[in-house]
Backbone as XML, in Angstrom:
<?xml version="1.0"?>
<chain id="A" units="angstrom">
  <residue number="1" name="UNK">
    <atom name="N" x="-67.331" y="50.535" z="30.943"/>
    <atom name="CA" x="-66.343" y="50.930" z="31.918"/>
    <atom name="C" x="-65.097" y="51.371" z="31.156"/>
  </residue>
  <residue number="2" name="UNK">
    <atom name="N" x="-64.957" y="52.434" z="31.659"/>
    <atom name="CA" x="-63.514" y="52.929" z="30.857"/>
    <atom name="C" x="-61.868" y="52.394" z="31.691"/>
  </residue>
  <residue number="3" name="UNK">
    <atom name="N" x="-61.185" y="52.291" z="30.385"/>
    <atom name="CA" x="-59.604" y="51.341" z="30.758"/>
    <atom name="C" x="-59.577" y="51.977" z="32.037"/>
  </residue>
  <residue number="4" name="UNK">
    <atom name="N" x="-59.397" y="53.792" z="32.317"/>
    <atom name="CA" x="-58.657" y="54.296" z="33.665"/>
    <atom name="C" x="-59.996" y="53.320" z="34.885"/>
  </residue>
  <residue number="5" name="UNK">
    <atom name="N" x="-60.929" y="53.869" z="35.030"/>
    <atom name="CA" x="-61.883" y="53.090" z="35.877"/>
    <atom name="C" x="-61.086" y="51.680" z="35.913"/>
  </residue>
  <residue number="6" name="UNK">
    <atom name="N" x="-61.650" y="50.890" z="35.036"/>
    <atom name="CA" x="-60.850" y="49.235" z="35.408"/>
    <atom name="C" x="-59.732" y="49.383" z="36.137"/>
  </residue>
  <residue number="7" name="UNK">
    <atom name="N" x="-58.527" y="49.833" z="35.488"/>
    <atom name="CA" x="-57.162" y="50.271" z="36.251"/>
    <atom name="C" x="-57.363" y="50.466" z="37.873"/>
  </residue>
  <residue number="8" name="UNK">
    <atom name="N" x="-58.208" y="51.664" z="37.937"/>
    <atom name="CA" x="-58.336" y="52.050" z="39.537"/>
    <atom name="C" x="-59.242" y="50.798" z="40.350"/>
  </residue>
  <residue number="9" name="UNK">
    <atom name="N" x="-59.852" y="50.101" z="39.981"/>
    <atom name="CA" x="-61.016" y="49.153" z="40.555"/>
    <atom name="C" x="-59.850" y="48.211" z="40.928"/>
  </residue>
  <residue number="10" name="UNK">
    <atom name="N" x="-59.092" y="47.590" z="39.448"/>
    <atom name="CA" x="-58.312" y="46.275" z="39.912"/>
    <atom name="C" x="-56.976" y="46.589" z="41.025"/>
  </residue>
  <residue number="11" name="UNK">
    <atom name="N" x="-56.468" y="48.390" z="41.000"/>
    <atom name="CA" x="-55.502" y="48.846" z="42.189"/>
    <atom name="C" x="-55.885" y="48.196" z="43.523"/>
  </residue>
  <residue number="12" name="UNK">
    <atom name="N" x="-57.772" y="48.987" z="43.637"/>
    <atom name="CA" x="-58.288" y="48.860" z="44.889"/>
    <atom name="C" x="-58.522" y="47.576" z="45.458"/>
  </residue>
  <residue number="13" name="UNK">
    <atom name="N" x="-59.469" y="46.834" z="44.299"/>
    <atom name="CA" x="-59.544" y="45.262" z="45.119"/>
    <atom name="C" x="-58.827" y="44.179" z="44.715"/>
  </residue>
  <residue number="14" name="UNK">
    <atom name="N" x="-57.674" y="44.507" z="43.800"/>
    <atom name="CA" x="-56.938" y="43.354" z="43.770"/>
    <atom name="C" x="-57.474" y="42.462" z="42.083"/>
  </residue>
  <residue number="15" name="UNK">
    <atom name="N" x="-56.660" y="41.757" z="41.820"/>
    <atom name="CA" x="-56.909" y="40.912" z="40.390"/>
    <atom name="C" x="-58.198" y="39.865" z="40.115"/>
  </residue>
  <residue number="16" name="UNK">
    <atom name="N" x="-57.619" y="39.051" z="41.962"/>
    <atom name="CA" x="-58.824" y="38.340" z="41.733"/>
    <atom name="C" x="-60.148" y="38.384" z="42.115"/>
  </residue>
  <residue number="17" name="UNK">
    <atom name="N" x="-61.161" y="38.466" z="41.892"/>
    <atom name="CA" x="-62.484" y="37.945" z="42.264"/>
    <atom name="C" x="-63.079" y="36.933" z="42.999"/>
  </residue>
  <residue number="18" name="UNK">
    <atom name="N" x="-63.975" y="37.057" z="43.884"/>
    <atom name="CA" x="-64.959" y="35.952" z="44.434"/>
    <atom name="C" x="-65.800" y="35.197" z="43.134"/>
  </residue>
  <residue number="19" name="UNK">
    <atom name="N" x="-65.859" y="35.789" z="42.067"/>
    <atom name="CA" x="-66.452" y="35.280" z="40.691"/>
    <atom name="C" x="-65.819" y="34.045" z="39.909"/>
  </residue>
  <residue number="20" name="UNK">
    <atom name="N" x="-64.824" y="34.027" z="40.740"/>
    <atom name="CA" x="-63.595" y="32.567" z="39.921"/>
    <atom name="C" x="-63.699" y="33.254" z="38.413"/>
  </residue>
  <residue number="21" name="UNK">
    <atom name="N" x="-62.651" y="34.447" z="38.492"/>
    <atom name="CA" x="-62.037" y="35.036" z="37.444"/>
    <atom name="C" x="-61.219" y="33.908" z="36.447"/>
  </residue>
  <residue number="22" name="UNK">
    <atom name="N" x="-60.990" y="34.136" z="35.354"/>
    <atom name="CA" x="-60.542" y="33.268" z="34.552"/>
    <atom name="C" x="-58.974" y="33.621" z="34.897"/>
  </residue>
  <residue number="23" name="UNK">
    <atom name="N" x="-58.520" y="34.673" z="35.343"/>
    <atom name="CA" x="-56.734" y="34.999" z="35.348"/>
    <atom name="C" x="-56.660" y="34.270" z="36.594"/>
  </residue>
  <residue number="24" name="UNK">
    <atom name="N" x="-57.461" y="34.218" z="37.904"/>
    <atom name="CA" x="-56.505" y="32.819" z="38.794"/>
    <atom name="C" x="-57.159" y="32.146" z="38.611"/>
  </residue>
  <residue number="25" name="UNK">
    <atom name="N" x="-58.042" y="31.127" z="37.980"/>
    <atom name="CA" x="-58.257" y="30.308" z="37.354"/>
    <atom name="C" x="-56.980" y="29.239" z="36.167"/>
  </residue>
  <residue number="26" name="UNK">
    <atom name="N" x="-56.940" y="30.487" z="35.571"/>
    <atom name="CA" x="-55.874" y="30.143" z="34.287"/>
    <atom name="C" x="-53.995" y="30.238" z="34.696"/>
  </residue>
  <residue number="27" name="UNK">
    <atom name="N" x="-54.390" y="30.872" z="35.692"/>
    <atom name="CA" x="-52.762" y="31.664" z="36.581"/>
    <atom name="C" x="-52.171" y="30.067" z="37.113"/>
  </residue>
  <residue number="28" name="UNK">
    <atom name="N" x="-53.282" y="29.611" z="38.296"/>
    <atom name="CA" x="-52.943" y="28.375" z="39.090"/>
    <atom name="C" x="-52.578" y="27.376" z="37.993"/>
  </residue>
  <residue number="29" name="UNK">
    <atom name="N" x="-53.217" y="27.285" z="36.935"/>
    <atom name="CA" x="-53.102" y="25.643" z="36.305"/>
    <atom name="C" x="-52.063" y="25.898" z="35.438"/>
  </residue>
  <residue number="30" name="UNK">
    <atom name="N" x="-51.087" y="26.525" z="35.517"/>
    <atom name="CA" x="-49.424" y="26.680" z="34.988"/>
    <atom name="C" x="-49.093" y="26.027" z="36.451"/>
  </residue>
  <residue number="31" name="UNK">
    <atom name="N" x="-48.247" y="24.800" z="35.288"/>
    <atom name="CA" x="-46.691" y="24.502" z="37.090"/>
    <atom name="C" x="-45.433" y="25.272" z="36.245"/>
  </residue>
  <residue number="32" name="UNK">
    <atom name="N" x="-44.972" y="26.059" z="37.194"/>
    <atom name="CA" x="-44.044" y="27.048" z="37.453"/>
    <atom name="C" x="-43.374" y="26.208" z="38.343"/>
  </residue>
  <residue number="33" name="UNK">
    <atom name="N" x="-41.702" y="26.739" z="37.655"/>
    <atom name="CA" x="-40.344" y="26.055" z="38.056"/>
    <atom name="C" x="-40.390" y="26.212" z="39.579"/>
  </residue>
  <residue number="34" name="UNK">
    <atom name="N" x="-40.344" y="25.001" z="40.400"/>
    <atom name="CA" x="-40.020" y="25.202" z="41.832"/>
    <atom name="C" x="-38.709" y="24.790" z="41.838"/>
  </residue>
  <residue number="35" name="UNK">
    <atom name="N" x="-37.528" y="25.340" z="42.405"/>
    <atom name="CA" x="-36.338" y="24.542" z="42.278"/>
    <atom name="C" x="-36.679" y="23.667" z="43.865"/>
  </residue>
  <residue number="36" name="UNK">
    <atom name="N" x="-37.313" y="24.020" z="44.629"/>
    <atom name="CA" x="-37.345" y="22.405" z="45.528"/>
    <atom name="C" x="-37.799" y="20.923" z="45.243"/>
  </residue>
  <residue number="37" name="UNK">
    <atom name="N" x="-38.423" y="21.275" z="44.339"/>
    <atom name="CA" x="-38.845" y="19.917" z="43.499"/>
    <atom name="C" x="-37.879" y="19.568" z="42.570"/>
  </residue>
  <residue number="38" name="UNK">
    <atom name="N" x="-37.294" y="18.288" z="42.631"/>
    <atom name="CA" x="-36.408" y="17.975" z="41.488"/>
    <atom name="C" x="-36.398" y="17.925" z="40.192"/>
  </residue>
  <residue number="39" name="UNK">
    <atom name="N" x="-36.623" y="18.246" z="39.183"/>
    <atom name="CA" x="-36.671" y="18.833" z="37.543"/>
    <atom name="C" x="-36.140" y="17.637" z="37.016"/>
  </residue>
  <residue number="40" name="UNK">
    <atom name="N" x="-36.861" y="17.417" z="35.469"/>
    <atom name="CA" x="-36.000" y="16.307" z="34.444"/>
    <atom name="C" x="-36.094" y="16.996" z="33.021"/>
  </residue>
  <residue number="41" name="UNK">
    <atom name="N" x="-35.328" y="16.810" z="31.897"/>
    <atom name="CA" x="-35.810" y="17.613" z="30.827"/>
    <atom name="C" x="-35.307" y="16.889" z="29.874"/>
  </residue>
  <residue number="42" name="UNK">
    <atom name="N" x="-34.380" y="17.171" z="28.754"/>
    <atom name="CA" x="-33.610" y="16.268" z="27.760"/>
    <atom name="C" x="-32.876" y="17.083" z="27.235"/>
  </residue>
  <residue number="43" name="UNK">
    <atom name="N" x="-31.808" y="16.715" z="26.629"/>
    <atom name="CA" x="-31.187" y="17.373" z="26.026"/>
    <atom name="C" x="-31.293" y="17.292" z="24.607"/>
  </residue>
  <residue number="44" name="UNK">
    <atom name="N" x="-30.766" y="18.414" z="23.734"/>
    <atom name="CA" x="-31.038" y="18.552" z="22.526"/>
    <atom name="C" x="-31.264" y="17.336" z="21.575"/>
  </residue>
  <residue number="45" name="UNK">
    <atom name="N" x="-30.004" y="16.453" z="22.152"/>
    <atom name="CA" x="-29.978" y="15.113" z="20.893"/>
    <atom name="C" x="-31.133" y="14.291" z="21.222"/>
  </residue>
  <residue number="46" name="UNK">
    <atom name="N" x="-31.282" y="13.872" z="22.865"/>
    <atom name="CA" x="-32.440" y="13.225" z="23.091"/>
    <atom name="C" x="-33.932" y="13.718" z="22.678"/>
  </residue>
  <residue number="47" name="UNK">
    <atom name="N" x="-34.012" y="14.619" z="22.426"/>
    <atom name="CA" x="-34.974" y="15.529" z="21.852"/>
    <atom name="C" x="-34.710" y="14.829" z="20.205"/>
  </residue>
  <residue number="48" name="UNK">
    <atom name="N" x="-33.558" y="15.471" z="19.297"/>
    <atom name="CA" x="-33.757" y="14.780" z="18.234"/>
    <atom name="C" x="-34.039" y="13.532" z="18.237"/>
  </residue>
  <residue number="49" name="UNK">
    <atom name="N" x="-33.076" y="12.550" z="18.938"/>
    <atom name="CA" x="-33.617" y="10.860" z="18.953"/>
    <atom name="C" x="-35.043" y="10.891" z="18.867"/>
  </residue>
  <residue number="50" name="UNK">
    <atom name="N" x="-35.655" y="11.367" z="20.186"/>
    <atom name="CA" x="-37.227" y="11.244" z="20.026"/>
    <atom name="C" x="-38.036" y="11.563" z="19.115"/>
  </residue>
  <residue number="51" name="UNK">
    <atom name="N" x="-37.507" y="12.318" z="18.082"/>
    <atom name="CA" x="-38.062" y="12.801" z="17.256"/>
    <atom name="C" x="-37.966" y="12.014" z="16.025"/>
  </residue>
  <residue number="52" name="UNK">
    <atom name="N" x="-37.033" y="11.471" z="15.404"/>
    <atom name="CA" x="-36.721" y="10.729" z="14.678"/>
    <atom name="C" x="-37.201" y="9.528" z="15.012"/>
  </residue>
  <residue number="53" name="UNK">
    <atom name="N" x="-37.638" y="8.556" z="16.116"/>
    <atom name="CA" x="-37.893" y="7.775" z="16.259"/>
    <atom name="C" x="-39.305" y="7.258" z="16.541"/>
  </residue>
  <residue number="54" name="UNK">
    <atom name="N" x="-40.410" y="8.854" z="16.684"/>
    <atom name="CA" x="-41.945" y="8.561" z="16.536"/>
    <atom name="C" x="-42.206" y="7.490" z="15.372"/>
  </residue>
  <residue number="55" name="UNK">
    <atom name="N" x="-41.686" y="7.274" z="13.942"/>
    <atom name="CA" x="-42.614" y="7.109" z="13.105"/>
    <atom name="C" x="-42.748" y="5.373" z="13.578"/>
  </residue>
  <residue number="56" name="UNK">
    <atom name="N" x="-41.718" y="4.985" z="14.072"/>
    <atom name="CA" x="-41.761" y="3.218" z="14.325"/>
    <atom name="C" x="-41.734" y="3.051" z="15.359"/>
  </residue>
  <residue number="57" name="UNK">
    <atom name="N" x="-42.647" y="3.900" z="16.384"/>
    <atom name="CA" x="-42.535" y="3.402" z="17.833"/>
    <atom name="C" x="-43.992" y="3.169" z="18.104"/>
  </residue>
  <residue number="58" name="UNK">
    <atom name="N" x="-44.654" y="2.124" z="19.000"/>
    <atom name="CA" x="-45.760" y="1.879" z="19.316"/>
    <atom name="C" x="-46.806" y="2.571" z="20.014"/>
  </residue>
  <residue number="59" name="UNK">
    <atom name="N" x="-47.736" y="2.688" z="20.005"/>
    <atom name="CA" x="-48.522" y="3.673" z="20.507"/>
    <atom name="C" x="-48.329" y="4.373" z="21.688"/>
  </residue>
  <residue number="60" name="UNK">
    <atom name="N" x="-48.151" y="3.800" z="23.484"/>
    <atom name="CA" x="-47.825" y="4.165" z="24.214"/>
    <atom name="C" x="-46.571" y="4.626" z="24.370"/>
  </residue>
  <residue number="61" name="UNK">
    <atom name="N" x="-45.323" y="4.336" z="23.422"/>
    <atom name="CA" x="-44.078" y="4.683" z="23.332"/>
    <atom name="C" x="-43.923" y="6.175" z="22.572"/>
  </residue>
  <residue number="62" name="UNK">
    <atom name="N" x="-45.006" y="6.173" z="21.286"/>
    <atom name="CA" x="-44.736" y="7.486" z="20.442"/>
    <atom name="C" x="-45.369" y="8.701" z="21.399"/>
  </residue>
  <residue number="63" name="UNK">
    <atom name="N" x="-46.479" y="8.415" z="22.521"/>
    <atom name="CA" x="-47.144" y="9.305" z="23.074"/>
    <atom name="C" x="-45.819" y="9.841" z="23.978"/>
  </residue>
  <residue number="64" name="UNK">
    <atom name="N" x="-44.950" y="8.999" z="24.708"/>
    <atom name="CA" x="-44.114" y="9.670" z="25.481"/>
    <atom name="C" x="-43.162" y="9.987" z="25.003"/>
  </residue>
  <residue number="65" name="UNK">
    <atom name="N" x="-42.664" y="9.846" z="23.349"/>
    <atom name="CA" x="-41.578" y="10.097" z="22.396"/>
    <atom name="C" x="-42.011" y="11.754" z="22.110"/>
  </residue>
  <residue number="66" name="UNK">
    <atom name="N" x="-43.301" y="11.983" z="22.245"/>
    <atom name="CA" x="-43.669" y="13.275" z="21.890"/>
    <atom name="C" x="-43.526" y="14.213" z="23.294"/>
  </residue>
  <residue number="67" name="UNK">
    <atom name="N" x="-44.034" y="13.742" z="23.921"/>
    <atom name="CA" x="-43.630" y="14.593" z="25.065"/>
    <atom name="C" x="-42.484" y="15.023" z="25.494"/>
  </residue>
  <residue number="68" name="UNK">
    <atom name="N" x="-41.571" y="14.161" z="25.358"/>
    <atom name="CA" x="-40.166" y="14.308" z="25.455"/>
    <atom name="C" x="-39.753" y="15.394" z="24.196"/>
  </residue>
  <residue number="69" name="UNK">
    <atom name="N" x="-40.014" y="15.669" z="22.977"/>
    <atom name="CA" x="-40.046" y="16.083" z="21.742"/>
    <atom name="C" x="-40.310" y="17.307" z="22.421"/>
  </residue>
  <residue number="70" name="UNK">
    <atom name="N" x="-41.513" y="17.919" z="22.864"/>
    <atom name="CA" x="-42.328" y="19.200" z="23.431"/>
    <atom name="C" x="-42.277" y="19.232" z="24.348"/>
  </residue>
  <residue number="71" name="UNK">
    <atom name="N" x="-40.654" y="18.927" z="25.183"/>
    <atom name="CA" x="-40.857" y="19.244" z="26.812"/>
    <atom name="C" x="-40.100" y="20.607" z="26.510"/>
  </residue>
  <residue number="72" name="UNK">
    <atom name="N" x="-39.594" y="21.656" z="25.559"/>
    <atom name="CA" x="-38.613" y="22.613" z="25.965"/>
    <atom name="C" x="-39.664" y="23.771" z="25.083"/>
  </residue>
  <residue number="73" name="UNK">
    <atom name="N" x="-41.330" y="23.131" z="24.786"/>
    <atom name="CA" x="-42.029" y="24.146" z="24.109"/>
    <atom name="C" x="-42.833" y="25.121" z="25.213"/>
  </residue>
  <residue number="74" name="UNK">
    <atom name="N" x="-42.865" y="26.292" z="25.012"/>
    <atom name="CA" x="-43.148" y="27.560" z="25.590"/>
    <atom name="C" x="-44.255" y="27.006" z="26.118"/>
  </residue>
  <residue number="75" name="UNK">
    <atom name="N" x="-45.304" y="25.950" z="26.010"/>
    <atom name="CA" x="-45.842" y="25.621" z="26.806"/>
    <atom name="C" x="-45.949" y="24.046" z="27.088"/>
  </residue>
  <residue number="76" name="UNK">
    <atom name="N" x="-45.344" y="23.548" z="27.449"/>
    <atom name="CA" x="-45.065" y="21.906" z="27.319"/>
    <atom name="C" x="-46.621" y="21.455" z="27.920"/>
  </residue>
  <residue number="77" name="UNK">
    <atom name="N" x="-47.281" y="21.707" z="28.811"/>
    <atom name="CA" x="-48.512" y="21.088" z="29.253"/>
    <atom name="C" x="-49.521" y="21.688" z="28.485"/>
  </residue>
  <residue number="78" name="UNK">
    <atom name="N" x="-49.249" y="21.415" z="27.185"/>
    <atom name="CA" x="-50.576" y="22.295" z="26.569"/>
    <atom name="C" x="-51.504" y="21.364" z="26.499"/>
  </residue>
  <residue number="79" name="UNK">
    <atom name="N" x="-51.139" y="20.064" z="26.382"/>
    <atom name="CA" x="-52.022" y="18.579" z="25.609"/>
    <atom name="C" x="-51.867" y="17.651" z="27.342"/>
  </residue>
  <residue number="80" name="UNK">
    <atom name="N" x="-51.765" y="18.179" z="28.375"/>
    <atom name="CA" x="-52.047" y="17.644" z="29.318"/>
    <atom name="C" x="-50.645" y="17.553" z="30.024"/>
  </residue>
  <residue number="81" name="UNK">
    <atom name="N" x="-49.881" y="16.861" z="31.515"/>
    <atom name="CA" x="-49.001" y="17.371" z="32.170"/>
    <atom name="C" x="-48.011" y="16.100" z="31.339"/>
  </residue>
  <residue number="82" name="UNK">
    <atom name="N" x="-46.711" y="16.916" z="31.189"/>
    <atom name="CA" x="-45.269" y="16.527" z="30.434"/>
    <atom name="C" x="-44.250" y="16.622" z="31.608"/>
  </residue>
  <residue number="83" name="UNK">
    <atom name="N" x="-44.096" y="15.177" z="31.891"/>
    <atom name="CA" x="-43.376" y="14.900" z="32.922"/>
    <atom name="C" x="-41.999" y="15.218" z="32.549"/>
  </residue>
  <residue number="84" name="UNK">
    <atom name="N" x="-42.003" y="15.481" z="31.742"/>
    <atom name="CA" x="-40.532" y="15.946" z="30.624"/>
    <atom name="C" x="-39.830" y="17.080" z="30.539"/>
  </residue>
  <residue number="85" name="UNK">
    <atom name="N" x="-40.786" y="18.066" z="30.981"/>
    <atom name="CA" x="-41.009" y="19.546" z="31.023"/>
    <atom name="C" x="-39.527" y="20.226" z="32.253"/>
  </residue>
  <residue number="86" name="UNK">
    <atom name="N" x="-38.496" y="20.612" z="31.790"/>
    <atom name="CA" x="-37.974" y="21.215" z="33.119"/>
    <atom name="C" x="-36.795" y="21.902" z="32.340"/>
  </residue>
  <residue number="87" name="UNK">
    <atom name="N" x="-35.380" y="21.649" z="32.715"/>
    <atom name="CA" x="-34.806" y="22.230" z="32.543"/>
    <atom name="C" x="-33.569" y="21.916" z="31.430"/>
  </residue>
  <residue number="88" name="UNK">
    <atom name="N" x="-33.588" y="22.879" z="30.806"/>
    <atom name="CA" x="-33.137" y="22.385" z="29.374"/>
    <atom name="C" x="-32.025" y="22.503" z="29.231"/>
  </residue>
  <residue number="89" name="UNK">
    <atom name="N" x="-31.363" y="21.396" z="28.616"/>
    <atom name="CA" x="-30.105" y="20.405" z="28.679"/>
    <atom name="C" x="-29.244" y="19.649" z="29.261"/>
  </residue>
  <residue number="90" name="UNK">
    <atom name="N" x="-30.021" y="19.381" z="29.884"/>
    <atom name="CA" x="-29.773" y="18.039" z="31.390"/>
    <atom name="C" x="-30.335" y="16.897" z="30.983"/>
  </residue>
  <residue number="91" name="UNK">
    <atom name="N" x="-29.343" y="15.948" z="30.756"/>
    <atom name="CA" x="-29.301" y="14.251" z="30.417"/>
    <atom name="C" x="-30.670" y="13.656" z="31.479"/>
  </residue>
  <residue number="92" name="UNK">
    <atom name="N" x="-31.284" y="13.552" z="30.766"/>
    <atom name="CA" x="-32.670" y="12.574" z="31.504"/>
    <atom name="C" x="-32.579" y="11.271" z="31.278"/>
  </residue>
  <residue number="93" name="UNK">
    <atom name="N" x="-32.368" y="10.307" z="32.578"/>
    <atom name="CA" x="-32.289" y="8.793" z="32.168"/>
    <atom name="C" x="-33.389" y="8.547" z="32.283"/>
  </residue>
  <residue number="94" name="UNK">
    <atom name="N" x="-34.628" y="9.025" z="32.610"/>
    <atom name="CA" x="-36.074" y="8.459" z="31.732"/>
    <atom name="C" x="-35.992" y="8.523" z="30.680"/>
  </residue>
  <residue number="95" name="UNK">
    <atom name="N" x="-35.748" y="9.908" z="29.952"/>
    <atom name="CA" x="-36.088" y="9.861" z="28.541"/>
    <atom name="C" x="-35.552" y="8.901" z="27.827"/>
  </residue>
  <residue number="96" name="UNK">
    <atom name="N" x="-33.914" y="8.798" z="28.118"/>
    <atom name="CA" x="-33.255" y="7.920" z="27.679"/>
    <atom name="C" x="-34.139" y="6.361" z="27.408"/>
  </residue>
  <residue number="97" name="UNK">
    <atom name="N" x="-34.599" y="5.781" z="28.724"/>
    <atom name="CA" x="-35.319" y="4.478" z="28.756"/>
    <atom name="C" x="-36.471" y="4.485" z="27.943"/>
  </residue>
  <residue number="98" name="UNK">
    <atom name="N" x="-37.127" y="5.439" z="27.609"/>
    <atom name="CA" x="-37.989" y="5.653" z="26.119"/>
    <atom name="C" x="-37.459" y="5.647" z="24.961"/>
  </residue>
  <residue number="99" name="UNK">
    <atom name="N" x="-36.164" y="6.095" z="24.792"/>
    <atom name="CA" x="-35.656" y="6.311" z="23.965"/>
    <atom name="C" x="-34.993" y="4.697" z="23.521"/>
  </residue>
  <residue number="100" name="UNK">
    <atom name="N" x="-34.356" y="4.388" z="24.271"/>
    <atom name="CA" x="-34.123" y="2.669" z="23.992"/>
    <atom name="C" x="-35.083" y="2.069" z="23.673"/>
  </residue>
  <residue number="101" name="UNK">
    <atom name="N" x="-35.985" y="1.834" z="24.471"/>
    <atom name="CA" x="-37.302" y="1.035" z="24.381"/>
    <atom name="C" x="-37.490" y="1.114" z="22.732"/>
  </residue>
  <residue number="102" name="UNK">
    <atom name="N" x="-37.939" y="2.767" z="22.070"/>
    <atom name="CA" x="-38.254" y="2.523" z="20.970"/>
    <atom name="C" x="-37.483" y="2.273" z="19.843"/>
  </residue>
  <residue number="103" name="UNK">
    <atom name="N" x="-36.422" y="2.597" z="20.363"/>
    <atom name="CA" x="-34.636" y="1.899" z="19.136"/>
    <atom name="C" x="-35.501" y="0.154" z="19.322"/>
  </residue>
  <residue number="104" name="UNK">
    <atom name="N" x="-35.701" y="-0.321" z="20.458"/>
    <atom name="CA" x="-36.017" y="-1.930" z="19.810"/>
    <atom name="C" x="-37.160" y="-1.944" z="19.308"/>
  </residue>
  <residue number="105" name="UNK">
    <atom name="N" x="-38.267" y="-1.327" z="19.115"/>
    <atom name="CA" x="-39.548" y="-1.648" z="19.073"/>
    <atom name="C" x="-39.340" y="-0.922" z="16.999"/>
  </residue>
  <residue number="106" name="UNK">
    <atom name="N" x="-38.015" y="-0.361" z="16.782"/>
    <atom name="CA" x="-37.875" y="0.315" z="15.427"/>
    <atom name="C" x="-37.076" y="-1.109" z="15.006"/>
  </residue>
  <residue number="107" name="UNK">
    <atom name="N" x="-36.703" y="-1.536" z="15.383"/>
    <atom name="CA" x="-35.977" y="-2.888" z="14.987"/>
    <atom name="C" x="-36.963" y="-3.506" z="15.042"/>
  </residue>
  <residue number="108" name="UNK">
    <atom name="N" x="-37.711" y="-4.516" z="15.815"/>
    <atom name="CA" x="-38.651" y="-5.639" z="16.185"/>
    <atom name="C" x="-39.974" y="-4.778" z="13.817"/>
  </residue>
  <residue number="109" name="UNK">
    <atom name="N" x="-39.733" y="-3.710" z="14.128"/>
    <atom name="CA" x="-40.407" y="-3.511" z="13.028"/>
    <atom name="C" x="-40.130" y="-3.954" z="11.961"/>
  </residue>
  <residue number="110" name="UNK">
    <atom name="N" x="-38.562" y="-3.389" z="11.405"/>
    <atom name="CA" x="-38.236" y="-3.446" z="10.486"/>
    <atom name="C" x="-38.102" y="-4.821" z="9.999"/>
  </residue>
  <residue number="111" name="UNK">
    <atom name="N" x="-37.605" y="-5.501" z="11.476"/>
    <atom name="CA" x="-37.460" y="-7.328" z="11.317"/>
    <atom name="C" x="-38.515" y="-8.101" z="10.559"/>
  </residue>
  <residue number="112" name="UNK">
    <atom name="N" x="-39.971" y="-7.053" z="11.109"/>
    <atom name="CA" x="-41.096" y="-8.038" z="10.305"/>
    <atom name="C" x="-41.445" y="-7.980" z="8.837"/>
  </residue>
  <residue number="113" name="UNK">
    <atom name="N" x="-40.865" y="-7.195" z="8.323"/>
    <atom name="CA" x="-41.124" y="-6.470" z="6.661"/>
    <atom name="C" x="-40.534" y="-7.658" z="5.712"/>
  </residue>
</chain>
């Protein structure tokens, strides 16, 4: 099939398919900014904190230290949904409460050495 053909086919019937095309397939499973839904994100430093603070944080703590880390990446739900993900540079008091959590859990470490 030649590009002009395709071109004129997808004019006439449209993008998607009864075939469960991979473009609304792949289209739907992006969440796209609704501003009626309320947004959380972090701001730059909380982003650094989190970042600096993976290497001594406990397993379930470093998983959401990272997310918070990759909520402002071009695709934040790449590794599954990042509740973190929104709008960038707005103080998140979740992140924050991760972010404490693992300031003690980097202490409770160092204490045991």
């Amino acid at each position: 099939m030649s590009l002009l053909a395709f071109i004129l086919s997808m004019a006439m019937f449209g993008r998607a398919s009864s075939s469960g095309s991979n473009f609304t397939t792949r289209r739907d499973s992006y969440q796209f900014y609704d501003p009626a839904k309320p947004q959380i994100g972090a701001t730059a430093s909380q982003m650094g904190q989190a970042a600096s603070l993976r290497d001594f944080a406990l397993l379930e703590t470093k998983k959401q230290l990272n997310l918070i880390v990759h909520s402002e990446d071009v695709n934040p739900h790449k590794f599954g949904p990042n509740q973190y993900a929104g709008k960038a540079g707005i103080y998140d008091l979740m992140a924050q409460k991760v972010i404490d959590k693992a300031r003690l859990e980097k202490i409770r470490m160092q204490g045991k050495k």
